[in-house]
Backbone as CSV, one residue per row, in Angstrom:
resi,resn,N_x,N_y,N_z,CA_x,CA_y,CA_z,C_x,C_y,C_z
1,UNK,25.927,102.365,12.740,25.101,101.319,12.191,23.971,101.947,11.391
2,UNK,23.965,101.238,10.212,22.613,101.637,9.238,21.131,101.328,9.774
3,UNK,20.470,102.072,9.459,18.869,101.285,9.939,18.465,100.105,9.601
4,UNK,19.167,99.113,8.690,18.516,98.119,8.213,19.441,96.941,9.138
5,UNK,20.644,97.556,9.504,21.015,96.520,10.795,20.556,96.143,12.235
6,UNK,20.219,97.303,12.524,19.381,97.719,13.745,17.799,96.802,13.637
7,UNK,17.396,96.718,12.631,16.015,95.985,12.004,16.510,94.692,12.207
8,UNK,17.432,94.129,11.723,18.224,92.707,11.390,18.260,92.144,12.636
9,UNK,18.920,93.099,13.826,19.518,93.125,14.814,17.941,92.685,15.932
10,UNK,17.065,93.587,15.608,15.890,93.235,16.294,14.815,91.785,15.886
11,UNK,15.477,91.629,15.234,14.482,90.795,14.701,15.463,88.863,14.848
12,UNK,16.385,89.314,15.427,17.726,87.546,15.408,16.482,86.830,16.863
13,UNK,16.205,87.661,17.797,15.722,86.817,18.439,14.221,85.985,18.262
14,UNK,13.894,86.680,17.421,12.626,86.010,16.723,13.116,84.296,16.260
15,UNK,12.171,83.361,15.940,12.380,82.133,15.431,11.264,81.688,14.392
16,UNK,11.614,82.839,13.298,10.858,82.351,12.373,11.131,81.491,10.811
17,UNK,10.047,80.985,10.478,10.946,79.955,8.959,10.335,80.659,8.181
18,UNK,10.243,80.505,7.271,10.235,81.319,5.839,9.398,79.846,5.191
19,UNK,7.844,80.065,4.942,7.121,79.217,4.192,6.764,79.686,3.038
20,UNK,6.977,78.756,1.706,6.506,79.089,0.913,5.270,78.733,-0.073
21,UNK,4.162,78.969,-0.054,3.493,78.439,-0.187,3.042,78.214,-1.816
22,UNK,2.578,77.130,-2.342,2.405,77.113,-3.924,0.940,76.098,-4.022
23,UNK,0.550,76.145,-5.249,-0.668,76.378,-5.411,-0.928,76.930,-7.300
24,UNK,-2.253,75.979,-7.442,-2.407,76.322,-8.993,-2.996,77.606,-8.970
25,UNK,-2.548,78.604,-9.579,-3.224,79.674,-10.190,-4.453,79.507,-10.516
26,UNK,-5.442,80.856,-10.076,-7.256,80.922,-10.666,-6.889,80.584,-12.569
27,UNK,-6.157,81.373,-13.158,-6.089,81.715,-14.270,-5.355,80.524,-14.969
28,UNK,-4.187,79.535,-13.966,-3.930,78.217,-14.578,-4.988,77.353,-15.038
29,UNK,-5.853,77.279,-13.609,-6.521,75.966,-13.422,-7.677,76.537,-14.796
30,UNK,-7.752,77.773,-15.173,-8.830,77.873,-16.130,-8.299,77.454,-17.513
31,UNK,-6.887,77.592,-17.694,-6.361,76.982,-19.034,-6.502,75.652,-18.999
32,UNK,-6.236,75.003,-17.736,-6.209,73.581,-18.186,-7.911,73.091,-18.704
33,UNK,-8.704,73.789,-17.946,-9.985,73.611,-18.294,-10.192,73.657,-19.735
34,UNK,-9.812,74.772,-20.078,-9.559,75.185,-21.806,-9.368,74.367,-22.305
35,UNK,-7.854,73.700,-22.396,-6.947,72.880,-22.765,-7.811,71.483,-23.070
36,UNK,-8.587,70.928,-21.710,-9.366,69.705,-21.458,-10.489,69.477,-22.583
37,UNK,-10.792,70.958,-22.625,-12.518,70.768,-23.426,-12.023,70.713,-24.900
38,UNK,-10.966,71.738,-25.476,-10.608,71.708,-26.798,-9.752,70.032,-27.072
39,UNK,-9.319,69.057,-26.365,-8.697,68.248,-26.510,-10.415,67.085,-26.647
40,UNK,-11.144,66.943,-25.783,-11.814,66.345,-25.700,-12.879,66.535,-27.227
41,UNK,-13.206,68.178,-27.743,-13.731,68.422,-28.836,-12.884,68.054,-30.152
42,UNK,-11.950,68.357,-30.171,-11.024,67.770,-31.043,-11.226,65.624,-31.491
43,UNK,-11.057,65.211,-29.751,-11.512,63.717,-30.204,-12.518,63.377,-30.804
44,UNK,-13.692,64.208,-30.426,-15.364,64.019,-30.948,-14.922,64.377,-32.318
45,UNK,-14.506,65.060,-32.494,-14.113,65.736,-34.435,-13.666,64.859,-35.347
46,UNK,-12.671,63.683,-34.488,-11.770,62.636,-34.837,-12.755,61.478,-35.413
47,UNK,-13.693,61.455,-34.116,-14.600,60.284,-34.152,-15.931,60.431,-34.873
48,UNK,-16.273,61.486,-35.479,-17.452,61.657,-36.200,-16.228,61.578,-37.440
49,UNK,-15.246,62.320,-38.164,-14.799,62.318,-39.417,-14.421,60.701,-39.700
50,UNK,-14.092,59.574,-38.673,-13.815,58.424,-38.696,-15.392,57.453,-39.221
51,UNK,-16.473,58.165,-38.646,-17.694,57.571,-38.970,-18.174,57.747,-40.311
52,UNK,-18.006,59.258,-40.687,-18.115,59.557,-41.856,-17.597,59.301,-43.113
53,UNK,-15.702,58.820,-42.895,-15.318,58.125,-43.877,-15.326,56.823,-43.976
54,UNK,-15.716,56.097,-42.888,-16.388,54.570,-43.122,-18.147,54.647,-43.210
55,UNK,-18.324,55.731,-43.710,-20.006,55.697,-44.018,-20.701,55.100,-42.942
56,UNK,-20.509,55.289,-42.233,-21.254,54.774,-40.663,-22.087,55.550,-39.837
57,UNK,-22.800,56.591,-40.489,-23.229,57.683,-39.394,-24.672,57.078,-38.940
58,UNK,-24.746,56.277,-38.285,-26.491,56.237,-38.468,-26.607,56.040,-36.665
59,UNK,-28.059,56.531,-36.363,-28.155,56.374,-34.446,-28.580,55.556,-34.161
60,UNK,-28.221,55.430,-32.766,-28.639,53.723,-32.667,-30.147,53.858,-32.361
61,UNK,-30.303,52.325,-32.356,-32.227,52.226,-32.414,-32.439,51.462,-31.368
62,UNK,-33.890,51.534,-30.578,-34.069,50.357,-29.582,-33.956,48.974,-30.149
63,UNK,-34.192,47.590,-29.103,-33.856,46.935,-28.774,-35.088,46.009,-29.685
64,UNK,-34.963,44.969,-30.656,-36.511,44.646,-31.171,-36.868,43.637,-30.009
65,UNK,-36.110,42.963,-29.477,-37.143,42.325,-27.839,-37.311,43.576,-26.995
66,UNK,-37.182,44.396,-26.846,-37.834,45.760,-26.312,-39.564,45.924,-26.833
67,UNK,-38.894,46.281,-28.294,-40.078,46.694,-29.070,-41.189,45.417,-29.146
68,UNK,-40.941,44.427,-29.104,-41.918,43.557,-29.131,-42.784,43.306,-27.654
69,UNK,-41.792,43.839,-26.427,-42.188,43.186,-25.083,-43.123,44.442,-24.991
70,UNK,-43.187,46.206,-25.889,-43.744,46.547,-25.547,-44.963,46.426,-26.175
71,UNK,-45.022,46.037,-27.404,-46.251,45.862,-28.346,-47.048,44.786,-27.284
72,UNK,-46.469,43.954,-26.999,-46.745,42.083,-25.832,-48.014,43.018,-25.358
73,UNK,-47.489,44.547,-24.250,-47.586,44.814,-23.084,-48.748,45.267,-23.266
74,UNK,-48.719,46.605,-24.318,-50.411,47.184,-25.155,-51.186,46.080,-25.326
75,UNK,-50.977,44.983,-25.815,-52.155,44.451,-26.948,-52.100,43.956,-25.359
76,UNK,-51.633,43.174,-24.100,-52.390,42.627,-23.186,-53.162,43.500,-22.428
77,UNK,-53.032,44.734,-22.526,-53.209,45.416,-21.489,-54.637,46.490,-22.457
78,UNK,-54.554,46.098,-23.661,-55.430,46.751,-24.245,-55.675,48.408,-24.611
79,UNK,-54.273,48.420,-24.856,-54.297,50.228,-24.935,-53.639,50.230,-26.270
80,UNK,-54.195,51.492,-26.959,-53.533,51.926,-28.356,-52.343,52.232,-27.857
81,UNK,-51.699,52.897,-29.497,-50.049,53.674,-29.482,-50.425,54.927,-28.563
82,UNK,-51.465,55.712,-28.739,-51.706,56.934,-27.985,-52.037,56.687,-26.668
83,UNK,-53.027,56.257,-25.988,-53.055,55.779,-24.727,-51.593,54.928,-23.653
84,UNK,-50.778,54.445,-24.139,-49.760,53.778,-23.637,-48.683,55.241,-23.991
85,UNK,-48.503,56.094,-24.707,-48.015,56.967,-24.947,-48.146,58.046,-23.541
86,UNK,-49.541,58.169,-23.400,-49.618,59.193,-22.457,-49.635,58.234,-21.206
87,UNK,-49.710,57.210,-21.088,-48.826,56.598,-19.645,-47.551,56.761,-19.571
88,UNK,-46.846,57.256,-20.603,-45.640,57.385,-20.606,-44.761,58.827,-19.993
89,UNK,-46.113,59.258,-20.773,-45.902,61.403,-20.818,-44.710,61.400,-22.026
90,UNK,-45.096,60.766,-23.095,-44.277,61.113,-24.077,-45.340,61.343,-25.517
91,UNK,-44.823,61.709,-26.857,-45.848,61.983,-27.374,-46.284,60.298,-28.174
92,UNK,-47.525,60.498,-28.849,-47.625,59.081,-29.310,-46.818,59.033,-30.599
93,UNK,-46.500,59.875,-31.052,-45.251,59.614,-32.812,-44.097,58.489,-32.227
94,UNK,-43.770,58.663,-30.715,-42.607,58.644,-30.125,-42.641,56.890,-30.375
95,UNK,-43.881,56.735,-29.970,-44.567,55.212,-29.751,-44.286,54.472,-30.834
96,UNK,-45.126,55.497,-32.089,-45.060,54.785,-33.143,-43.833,54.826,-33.847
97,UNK,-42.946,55.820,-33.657,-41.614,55.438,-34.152,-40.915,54.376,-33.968
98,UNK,-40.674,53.687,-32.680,-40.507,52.636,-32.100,-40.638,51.899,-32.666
99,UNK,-42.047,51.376,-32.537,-42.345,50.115,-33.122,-42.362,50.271,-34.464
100,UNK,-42.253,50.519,-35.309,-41.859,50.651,-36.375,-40.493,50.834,-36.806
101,UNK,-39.492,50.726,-35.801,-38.311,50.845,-35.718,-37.491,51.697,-36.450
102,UNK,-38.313,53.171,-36.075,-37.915,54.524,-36.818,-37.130,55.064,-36.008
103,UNK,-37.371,54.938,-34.779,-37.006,56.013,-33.718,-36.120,55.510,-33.261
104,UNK,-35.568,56.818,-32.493,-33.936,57.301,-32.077,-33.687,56.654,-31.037
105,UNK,-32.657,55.804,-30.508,-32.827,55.671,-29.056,-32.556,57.073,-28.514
106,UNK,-33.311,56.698,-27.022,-33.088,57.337,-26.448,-33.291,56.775,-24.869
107,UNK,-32.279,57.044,-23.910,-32.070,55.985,-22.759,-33.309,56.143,-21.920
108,UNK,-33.595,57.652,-21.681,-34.811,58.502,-21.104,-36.144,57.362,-21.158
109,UNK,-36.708,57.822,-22.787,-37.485,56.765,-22.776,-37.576,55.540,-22.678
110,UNK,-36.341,54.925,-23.146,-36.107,53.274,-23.253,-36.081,53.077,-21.765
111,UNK,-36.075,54.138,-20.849,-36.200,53.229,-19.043,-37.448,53.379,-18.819
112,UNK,-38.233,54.451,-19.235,-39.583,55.019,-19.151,-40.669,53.440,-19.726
113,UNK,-39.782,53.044,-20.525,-41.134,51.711,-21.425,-40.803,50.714,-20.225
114,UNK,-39.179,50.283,-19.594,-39.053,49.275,-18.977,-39.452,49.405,-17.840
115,UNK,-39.844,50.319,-17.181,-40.366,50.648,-16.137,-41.926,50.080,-16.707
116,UNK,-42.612,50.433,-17.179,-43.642,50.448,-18.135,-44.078,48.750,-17.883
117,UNK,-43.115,48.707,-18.836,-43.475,46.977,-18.860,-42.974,45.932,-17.769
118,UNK,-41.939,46.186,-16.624,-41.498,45.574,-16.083,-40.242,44.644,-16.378
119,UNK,-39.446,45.311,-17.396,-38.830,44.078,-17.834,-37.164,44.154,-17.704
C-alpha cells in the first residue's frame, strides 16, 4: 500500500463534510463601488448636459412667502439686515441677498430663518 492510502484509510472513520464557503471579494465589493460612483457621475453628466441644452441652468431661490415672513419678522421685531443676520450666525450679504431675491437657496439657512421666525 502507498502512503496516500494508508492516509485515506485513516481518515474513513472520521465524519466530515466538505463546506464551501463563498463570499464577495475585498477587491469585488471595491469594483462595484467603482462601478456605482462612475454610473451615478455619468447620470449627473446626463442631467446637467440636459439642463444646458434646454437653457435651464439657473439655482433655485427661496420661497417669496419665506422672504416676506422674514422681512414681517425684522420690521416687528425691529432689527436691521445685519442684526437679524447675526441672530442667525450667518453673514448679513446672506440677508440681503434674500430679500432681494438674489440668493442661492440653501436648506441650512432656509431652516436657520424658519426656526427664526417660527413658521
Amino acid at each position: 500500500m502507498n502512503s496516500q492510502t494508508i492516509e485515506e484509510n485513516n481518515l474513513l472513520h472520521q465524519n466530515w463534510k466538505t463546506i464551501v464557503l463563498k463570499g464577495k471579494h475585498p477587491e469585488n465589493v471595491e469594483k462595484n463601488k467603482q462601478k456605482d460612483y462612475k454610473v451615478k457621475k455619468i447620470n449627473n453628466e446626463k442631467k446637467i448636459e440636459k439642463k444646458i441644452n434646454d437653457d435651464n441652468l439657473k439655482h433655485d431661490k427661496f420661497s417669496s412667502d419665506l422672504i416676506k415672513q422674514m422681512i414681517i419678522y425684522r420690521q416687528k421685531n425691529k432689527l436691521n439686515q445685519k442684526q437679524f443676520a447675526q441672530k442667525l450666525n450667518i453673514p448679513a450679504k446672506t440677508i440681503n441677498d434674500i430679500e432681494s431675491n438674489r440668493g442661492i437657496y440653501n436648506s441650512n439657512i432656509n431652516n436657520k430663518i424658519k426656526r427664526m421666525i417660527k413658521m
